[in-house]
ZAVEXLO-198030 format. One record per residue: residue in one letter; x, y, z of N, C-alpha, C, O in turn. Coordinates in steps of 0.1 Angstrom, whole numbers, plus 5000, padded with zeros to 4 digits. Layout:
N
[r A, [X, Y, Z], [X, Y, Z], [X, Y, Z], [X, Y, Z]]
...
//
This chain:
223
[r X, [8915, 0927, 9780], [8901, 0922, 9782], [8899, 0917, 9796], [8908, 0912, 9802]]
[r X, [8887, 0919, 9801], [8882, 0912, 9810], [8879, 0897, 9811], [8867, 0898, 9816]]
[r X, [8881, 0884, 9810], [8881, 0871, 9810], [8879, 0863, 9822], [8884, 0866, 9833]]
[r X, [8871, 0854, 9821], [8865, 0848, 9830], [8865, 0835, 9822], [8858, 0833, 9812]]
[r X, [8875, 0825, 9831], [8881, 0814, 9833], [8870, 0803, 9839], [8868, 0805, 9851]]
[r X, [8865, 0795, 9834], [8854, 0783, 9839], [8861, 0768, 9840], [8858, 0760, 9832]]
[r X, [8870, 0767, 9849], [8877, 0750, 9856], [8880, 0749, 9865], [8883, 0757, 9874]]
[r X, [8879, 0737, 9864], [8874, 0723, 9877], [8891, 0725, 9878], [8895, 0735, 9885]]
[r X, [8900, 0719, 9873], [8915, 0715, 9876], [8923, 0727, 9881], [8927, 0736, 9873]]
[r X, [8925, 0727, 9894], [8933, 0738, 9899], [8940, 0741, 9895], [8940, 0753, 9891]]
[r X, [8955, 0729, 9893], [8966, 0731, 9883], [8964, 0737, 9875], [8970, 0747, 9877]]
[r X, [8956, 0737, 9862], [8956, 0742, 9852], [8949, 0754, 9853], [8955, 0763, 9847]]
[r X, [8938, 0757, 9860], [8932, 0769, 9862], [8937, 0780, 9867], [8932, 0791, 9864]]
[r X, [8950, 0779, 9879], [8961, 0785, 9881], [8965, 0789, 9871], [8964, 0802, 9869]]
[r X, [8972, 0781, 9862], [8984, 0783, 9852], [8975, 0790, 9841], [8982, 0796, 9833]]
[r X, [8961, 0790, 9839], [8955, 0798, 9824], [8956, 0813, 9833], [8961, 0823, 9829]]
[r X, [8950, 0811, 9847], [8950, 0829, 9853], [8960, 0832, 9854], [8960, 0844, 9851]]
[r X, [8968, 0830, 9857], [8987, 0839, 9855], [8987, 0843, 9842], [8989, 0855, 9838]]
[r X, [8985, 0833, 9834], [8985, 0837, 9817], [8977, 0848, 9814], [8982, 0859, 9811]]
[r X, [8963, 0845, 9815], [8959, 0856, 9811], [8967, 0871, 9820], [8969, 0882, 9814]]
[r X, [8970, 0867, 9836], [8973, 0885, 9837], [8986, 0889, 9833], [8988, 0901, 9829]]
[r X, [8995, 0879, 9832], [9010, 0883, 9823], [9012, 0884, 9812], [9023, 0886, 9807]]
[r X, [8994, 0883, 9803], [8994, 0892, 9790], [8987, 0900, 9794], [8980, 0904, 9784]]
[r X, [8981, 0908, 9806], [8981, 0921, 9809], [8961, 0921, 9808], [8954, 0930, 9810]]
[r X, [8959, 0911, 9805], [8943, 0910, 9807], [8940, 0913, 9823], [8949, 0916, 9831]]
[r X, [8923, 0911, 9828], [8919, 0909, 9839], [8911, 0893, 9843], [8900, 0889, 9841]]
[r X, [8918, 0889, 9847], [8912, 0878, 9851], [8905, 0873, 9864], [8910, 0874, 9875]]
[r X, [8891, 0868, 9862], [8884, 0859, 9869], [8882, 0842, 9871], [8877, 0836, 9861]]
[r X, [8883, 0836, 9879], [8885, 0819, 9876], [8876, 0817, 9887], [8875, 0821, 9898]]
[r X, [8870, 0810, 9881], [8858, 0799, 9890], [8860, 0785, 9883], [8865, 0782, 9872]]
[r X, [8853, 0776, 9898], [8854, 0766, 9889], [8838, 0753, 9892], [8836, 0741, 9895]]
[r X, [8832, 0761, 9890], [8816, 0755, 9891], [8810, 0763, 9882], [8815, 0774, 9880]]
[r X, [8798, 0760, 9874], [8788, 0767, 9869], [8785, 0777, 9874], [8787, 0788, 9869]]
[r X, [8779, 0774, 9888], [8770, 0778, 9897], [8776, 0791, 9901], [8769, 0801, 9903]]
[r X, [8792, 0791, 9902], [8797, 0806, 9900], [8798, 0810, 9889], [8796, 0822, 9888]]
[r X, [8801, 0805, 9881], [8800, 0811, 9866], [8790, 0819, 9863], [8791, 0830, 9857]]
[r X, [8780, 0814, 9867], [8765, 0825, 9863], [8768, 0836, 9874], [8767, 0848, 9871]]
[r X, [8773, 0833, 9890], [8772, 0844, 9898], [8780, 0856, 9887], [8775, 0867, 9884]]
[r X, [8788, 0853, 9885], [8801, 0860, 9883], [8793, 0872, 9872], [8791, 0884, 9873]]
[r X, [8790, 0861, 9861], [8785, 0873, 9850], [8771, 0878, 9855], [8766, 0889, 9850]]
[r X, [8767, 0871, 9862], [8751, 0884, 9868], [8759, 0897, 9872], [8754, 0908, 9869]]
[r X, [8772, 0896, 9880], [8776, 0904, 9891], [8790, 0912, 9880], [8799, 0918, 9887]]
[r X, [8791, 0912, 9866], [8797, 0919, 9857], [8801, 0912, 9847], [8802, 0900, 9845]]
[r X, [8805, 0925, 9839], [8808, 0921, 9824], [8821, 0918, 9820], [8831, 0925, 9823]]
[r X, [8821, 0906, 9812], [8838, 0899, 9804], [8833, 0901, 9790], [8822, 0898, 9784]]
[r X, [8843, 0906, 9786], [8850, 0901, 9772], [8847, 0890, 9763], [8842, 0889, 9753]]
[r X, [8854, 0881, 9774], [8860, 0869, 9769], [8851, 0853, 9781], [8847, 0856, 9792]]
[r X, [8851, 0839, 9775], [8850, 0832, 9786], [8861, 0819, 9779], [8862, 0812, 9769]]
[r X, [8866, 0819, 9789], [8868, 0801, 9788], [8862, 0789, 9794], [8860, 0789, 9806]]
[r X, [8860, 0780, 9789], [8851, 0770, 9793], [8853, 0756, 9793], [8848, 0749, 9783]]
[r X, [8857, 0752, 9800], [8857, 0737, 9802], [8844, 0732, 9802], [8835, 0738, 9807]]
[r X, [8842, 0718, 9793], [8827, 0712, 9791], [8822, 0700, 9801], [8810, 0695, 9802]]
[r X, [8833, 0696, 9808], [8829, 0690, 9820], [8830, 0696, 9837], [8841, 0698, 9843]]
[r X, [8817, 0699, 9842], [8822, 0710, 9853], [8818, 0701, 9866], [8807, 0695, 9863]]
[r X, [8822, 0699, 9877], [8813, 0694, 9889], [8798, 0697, 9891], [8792, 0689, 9898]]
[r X, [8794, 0704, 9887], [8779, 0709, 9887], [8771, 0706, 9875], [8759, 0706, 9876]]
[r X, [8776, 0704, 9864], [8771, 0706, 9852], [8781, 0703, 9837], [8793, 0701, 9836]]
[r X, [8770, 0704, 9826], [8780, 0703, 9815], [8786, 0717, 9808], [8780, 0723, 9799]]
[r X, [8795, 0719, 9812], [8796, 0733, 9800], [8788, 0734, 9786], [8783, 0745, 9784]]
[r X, [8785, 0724, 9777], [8779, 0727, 9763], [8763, 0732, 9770], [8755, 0740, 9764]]
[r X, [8760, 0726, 9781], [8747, 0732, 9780], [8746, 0743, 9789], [8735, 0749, 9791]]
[r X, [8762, 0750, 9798], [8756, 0764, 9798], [8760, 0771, 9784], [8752, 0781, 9780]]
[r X, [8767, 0769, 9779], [8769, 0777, 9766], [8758, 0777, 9757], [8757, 0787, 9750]]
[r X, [8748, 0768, 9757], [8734, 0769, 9747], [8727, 0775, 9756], [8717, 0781, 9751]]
[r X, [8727, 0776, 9767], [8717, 0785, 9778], [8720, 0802, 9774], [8712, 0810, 9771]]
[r X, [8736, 0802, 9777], [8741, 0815, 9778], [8735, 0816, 9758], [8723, 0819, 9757]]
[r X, [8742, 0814, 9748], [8735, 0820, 9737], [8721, 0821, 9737], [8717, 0828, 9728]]
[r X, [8709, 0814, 9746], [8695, 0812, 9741], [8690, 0828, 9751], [8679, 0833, 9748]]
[r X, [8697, 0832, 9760], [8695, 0841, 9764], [8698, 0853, 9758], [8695, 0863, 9764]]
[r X, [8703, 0853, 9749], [8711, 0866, 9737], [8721, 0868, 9742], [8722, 0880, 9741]]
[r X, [8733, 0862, 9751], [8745, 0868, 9753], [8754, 0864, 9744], [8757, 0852, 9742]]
[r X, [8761, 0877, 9738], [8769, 0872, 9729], [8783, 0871, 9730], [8790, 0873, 9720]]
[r X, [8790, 0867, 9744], [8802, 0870, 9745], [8808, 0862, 9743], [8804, 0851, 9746]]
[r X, [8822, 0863, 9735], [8831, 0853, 9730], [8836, 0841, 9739], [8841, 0842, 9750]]
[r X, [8833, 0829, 9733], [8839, 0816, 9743], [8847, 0809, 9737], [8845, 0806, 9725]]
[r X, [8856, 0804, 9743], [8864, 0799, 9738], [8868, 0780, 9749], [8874, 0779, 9759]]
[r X, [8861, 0768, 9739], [8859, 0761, 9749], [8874, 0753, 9751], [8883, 0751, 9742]]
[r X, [8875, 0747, 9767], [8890, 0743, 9765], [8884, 0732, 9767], [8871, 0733, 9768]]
[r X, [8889, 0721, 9769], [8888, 0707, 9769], [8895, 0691, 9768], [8903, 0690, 9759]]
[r X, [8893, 0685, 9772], [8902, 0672, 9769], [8892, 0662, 9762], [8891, 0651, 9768]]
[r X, [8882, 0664, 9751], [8874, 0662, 9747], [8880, 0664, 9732], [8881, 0675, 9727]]
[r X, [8884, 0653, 9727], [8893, 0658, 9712], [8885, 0652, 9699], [8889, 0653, 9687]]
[r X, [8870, 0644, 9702], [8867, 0639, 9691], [8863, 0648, 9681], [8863, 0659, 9685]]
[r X, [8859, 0647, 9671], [8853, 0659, 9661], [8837, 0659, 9663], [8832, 0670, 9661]]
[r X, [8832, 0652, 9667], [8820, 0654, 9671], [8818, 0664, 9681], [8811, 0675, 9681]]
[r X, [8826, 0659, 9690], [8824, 0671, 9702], [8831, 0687, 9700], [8829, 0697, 9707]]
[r X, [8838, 0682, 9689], [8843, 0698, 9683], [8832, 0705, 9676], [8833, 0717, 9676]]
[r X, [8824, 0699, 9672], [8810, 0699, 9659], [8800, 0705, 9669], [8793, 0715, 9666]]
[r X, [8799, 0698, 9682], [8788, 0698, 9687], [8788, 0717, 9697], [8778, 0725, 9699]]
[r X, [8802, 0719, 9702], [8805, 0731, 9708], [8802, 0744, 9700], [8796, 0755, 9703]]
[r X, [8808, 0737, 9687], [8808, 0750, 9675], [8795, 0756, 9675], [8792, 0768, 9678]]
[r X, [8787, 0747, 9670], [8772, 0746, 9670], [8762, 0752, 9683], [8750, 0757, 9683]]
[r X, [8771, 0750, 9693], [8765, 0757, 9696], [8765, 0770, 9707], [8759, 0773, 9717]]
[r X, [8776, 0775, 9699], [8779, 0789, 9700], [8795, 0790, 9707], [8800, 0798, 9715]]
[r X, [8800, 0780, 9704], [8816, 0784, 9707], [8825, 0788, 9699], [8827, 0780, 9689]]
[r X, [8831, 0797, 9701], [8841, 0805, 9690], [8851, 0800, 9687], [8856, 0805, 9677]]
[r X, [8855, 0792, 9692], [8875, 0783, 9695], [8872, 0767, 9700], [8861, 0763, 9702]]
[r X, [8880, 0763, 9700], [8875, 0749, 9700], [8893, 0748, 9710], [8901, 0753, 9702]]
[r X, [8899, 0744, 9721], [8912, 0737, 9725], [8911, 0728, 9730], [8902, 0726, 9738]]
[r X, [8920, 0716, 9727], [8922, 0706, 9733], [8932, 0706, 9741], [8943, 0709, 9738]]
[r X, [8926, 0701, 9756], [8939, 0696, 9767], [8946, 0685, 9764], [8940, 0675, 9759]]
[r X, [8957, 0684, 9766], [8965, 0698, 9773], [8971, 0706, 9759], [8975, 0701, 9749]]
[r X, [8970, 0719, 9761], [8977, 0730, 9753], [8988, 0739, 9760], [8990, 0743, 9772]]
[r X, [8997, 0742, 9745], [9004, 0752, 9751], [8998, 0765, 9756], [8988, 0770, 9750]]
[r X, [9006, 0774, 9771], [8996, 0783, 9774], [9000, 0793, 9763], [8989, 0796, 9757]]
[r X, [9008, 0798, 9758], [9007, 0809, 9747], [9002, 0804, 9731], [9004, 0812, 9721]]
[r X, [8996, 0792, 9729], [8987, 0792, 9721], [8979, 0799, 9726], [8975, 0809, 9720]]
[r X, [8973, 0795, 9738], [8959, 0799, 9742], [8955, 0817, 9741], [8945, 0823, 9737]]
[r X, [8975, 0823, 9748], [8971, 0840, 9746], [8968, 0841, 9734], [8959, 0850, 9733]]
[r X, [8972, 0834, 9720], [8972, 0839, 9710], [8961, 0832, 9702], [8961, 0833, 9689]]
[r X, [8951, 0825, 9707], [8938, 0823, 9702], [8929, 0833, 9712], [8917, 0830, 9712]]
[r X, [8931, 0840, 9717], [8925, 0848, 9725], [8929, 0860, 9721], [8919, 0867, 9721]]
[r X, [8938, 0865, 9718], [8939, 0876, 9706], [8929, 0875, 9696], [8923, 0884, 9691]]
[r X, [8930, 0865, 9693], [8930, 0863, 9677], [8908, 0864, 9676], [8901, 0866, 9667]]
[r X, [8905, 0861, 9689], [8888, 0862, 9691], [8890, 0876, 9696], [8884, 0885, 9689]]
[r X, [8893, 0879, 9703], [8897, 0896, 9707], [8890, 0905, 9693], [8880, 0912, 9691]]
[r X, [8901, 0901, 9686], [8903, 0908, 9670], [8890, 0907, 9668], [8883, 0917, 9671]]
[r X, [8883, 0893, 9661], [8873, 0892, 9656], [8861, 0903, 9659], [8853, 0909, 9651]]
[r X, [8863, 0904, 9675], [8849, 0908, 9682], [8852, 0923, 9681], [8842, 0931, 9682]]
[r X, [8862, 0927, 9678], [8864, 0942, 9679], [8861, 0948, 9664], [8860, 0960, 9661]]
[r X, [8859, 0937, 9655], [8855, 0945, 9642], [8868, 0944, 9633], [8868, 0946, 9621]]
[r X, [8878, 0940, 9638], [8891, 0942, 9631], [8902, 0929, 9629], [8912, 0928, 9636]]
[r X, [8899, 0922, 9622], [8903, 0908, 9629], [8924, 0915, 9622], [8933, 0908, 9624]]
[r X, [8926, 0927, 9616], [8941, 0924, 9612], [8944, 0931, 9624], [8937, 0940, 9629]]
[r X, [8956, 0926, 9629], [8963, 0928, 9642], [8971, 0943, 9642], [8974, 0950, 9652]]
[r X, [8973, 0943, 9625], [8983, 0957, 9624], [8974, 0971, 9624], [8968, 0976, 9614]]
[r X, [8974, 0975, 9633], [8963, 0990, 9626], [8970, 1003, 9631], [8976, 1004, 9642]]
[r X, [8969, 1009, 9624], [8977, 1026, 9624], [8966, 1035, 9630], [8954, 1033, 9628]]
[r X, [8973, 1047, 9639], [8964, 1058, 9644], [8970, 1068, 9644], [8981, 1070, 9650]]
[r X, [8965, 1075, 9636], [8980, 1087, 9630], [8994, 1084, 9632], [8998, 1077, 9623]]
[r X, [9000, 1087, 9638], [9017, 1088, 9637], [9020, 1072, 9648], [9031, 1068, 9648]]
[r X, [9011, 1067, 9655], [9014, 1054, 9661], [9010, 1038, 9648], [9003, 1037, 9637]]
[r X, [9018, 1026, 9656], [9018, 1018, 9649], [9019, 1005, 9657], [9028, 0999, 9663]]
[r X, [9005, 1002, 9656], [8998, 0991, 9669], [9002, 0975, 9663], [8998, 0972, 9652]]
[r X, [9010, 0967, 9671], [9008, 0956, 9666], [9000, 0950, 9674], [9005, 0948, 9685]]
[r X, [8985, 0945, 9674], [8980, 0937, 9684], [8982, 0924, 9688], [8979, 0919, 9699]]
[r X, [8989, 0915, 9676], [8991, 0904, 9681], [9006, 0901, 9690], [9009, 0893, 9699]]
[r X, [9011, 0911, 9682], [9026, 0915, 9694], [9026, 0920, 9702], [9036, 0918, 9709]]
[r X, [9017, 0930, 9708], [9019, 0940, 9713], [9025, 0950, 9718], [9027, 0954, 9730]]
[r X, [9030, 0953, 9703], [9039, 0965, 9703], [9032, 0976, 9697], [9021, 0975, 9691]]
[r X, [9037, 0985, 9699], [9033, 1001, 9698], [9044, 1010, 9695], [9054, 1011, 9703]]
[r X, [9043, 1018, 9679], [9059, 1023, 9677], [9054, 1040, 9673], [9046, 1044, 9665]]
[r X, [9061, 1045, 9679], [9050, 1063, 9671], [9065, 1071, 9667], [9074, 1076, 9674]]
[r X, [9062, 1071, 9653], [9071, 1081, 9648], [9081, 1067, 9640], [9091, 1070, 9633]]
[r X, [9077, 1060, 9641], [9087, 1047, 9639], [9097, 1047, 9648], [9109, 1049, 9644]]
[r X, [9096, 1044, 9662], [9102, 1048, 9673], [9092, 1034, 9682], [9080, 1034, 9681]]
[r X, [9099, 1025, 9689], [9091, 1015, 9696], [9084, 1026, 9712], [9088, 1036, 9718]]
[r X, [9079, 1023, 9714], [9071, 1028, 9727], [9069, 1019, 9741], [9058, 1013, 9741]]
[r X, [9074, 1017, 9750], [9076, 1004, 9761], [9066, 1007, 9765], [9064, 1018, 9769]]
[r X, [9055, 0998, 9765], [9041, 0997, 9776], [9041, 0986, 9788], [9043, 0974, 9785]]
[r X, [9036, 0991, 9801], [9039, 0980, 9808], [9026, 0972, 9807], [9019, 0978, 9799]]
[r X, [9021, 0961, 9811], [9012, 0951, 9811], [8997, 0958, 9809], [8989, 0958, 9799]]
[r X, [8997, 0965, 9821], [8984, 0975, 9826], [8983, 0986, 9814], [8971, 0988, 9811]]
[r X, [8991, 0994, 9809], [8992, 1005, 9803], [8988, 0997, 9789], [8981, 1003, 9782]]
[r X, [8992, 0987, 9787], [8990, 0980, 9770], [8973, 0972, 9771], [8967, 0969, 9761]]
[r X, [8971, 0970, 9783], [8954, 0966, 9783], [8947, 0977, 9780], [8939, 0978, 9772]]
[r X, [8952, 0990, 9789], [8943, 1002, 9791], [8936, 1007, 9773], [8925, 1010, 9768]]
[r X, [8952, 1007, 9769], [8955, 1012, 9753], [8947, 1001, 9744], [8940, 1006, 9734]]
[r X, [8947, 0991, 9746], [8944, 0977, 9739], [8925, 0983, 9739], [8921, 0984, 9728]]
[r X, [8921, 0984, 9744], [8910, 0989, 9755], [8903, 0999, 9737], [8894, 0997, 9729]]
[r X, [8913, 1010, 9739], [8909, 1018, 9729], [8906, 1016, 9714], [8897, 1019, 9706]]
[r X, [8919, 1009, 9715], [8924, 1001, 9699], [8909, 0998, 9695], [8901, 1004, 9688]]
[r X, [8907, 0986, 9703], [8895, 0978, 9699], [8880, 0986, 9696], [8871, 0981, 9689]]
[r X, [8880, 0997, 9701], [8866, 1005, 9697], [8870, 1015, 9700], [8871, 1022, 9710]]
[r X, [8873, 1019, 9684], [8880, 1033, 9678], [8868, 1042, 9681], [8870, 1052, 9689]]
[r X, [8855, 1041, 9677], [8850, 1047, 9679], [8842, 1052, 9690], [8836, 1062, 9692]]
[r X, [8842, 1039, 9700], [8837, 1044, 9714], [8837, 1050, 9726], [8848, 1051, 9731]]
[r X, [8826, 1054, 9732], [8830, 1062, 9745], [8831, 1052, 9755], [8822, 1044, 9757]]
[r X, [8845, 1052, 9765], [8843, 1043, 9773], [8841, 1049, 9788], [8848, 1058, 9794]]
[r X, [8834, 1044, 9792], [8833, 1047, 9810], [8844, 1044, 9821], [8852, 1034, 9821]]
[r X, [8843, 1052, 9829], [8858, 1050, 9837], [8854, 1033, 9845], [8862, 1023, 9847]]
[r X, [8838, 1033, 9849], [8837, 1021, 9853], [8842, 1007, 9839], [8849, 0998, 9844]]
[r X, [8841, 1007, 9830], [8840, 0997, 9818], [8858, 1000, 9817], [8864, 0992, 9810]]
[r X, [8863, 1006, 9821], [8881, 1008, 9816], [8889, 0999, 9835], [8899, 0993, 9837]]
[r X, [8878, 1003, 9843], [8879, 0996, 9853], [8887, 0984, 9855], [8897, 0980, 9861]]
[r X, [8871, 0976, 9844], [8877, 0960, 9846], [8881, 0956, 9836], [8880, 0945, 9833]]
[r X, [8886, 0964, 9830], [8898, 0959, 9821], [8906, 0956, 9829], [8910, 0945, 9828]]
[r X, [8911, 0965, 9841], [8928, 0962, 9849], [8924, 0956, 9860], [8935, 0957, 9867]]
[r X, [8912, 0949, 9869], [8910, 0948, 9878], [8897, 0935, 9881], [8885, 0937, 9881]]
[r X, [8903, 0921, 9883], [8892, 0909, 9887], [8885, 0916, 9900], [8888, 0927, 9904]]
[r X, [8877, 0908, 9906], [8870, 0915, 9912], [8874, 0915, 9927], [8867, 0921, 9936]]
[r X, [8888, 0905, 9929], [8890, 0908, 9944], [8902, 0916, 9943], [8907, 0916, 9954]]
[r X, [8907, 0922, 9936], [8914, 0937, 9936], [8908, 0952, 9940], [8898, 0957, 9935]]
[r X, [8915, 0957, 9949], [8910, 0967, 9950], [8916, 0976, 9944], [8928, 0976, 9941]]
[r X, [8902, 0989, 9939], [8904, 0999, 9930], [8903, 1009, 9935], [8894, 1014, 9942]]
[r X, [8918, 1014, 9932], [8918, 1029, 9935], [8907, 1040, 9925], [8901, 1038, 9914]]
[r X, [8906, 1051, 9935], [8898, 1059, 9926], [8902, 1064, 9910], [8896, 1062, 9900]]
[r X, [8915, 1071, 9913], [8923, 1078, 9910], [8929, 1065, 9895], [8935, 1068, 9884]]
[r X, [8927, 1056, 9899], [8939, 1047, 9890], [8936, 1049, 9874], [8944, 1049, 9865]]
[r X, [8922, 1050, 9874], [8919, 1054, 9852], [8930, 1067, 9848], [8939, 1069, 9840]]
[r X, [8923, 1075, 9861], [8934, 1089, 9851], [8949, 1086, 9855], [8956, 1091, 9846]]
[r X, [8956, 1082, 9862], [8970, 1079, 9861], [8974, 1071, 9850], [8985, 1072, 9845]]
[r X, [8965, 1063, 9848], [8971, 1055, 9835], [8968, 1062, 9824], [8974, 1058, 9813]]
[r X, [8959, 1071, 9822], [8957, 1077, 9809], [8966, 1084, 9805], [8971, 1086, 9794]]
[r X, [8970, 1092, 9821], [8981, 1105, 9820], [8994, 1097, 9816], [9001, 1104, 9809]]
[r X, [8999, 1088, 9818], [9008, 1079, 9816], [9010, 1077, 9799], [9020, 1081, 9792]]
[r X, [8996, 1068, 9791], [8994, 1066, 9779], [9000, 1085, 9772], [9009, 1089, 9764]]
[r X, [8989, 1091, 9780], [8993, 1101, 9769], [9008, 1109, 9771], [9013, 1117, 9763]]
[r X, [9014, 1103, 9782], [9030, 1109, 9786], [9037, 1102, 9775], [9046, 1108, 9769]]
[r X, [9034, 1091, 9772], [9047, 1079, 9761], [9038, 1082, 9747], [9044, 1083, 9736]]
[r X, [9025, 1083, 9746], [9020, 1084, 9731], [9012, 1093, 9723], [9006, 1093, 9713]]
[r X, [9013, 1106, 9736], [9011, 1118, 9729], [9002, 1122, 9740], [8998, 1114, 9748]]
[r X, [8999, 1134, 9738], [8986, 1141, 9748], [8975, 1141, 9736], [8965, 1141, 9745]]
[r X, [8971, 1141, 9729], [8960, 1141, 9724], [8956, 1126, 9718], [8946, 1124, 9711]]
[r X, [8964, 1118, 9722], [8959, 1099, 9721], [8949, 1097, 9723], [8942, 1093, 9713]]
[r X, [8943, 1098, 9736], [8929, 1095, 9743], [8921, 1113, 9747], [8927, 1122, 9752]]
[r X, [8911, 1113, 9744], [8900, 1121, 9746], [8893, 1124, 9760], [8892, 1112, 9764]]
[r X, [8890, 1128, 9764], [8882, 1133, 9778], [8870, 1141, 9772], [8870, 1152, 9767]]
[r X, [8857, 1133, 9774], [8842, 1133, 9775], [8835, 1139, 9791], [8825, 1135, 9797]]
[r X, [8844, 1148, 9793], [8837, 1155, 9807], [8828, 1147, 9812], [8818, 1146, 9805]]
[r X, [8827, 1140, 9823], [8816, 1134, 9831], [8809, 1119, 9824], [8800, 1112, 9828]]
[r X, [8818, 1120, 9813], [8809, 1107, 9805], [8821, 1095, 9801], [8817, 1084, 9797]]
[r X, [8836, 1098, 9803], [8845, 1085, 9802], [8856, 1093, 9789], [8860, 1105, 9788]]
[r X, [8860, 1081, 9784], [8872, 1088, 9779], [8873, 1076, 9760], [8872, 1064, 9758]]
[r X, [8875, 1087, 9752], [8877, 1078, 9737], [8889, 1082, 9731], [8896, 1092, 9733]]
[r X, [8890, 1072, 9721], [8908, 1073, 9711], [8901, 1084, 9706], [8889, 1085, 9702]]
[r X, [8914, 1094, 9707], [8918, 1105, 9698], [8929, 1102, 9681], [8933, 1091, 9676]]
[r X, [8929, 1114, 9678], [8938, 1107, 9665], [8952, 1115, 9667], [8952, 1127, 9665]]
[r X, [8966, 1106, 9673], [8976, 1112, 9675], [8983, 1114, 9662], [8979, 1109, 9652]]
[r X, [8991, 1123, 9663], [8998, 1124, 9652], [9010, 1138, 9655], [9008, 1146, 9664]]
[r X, [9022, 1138, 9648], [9035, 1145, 9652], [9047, 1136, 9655], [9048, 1124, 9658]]
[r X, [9056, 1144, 9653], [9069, 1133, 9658], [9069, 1130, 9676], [9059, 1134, 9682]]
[r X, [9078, 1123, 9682], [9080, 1115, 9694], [9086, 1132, 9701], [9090, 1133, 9712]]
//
C-alpha cells in the first residue's frame, strides 16, 4: 500500500516510516496538515495515519473535512489521547482504527493489514489463486504447497494484485505502491518486477492489458 504518515514527533514518525517500508509498503511522512493536504492533492494513498494533535491544526477536523469532501480513504488515527470519548469522537467521524500512544510498531503493521483487508473487499487474510496460497496477514505465498520467498518489493507488487482480483491496474497506480515520492522511478522497474513475480509464481500469474496496465491472472500447475 501506499501510506501517508501525519506526525509532529520525529522520533516516532521515523520509527512508523521504517515500519511501514520494512513491511514492504510505500511510505510518505509529513508532519503538518498543511502538507498533508499538499501531499494527497499531489497523489493517491491507500492508507493514512493520523495524529489528532498537529502544529497547524487538529487532526479530527481534517478527518471530518477529508470525509465531507467524499474521500474515502482508510485512516487510521494514532494518538496519546486514550479517553473513550475521544475514541467515540474519531470513530464518528470517520476513522477506521483508533491507537493509542505509545504502541507497539508491529501492532500497528498488523492493524494496517487488517484495514488493508477490509478495504479490499476481503477482510480473510487466507485466499487461494489456483495452485498459489496467499497468507496476507503473514505474508507468505506457497504454490503447489511449496513456500515461495518474496522480497519486500515483490510481496507489495503481488499484495497489489491480491487485493483487486478483479482490477486493471496501471503501471502508474503499481508505481506508488513501491515508490514515496522522493524516490526515483525507473522506467523499466513495473516490468522487472512482474517478470520476477511471474519467474517464482508462474507466467501466467499476472496478465498484460497492452497499453492499458497489468491484472491477476488465475495460476495454476505444479512449481
Amino acid at each position: 500500500m501506499r501510506i501517508l504518515a501525519i506526525e509532529d514527533d520525529v522520533l516516532l514518525g521515523q520509527a512508523v516510516r521504517d515500519q511501514i517500508v520494512a513491511d514492504g509498503h510505500s511510505a510518505d511522512w509529513v508532519t503538518r496538515l498543511a502538507d498533508a493536504e499538499a501531499a494527497i492533492r499531489a497523489g493517491v494513498f491507500d492508507l493514512v495515519l493520523l495524529d489528532l494533535m498537529l502544529p497547524d491544526g487538529r487532526g479530527l477536523d481534517f478527518l471530518k473535512a477529508r470525509r465531507v469532501s467524499g474521500d474515502v480513504t482508510p485512516v487510521i488515527v494514532l494518538t496519546a489521547r486514550d479517553q473513550i470519548s475521544d475514541r467515540i469522537a474519531a470513530l464518528d467521524a470517520g476513522a477506521d482504527d483508533y491507537l493509542v500512544k505509545p504502541f507497539d510498531l508491529a501492532e500497528l503493521s498488523a492493524r494496517i493489514r487488517a484495514v488493508g483487508r477490509r478495504y479490499s473487499g476481503n477482510p480473510n487474510p487466507l485466499v487461494t489463486i489456483g495452485d498459489l496460497d496467499v497468507d496476507l496477514g503473514g505474508r507468505t505465498v506457497h504454490r503447489g504447497g511449496r513456500p515461495v520467498a518474496l522480497t519486500a518489493r515483490e510481496w507489495s507488487l503481488f499484495e497489489a494484485f491480491v487485493q483487486r482480483p478483479n482490477q486493471l491496474l496501471s503501471k502508474p497506480q503499481l508505481e506508488e505502491r513501491l515508490y514515496s515520492f522522493d524516490a526515483e522511478v525507473e522506467s523499466n522497474t513495473i516490468e522487472v518486477y512482474v517478470a520476477r513475480l511471474r519467474k517464482k509464481l508462474g507466467a501466467e500469474v499476472i496478465e498484460t492489458v497492452r497499453g492499458m496496465g497489468y491484472r491477476l491472472g488465475a495460476p495454476g500447475g505444479g512449481v
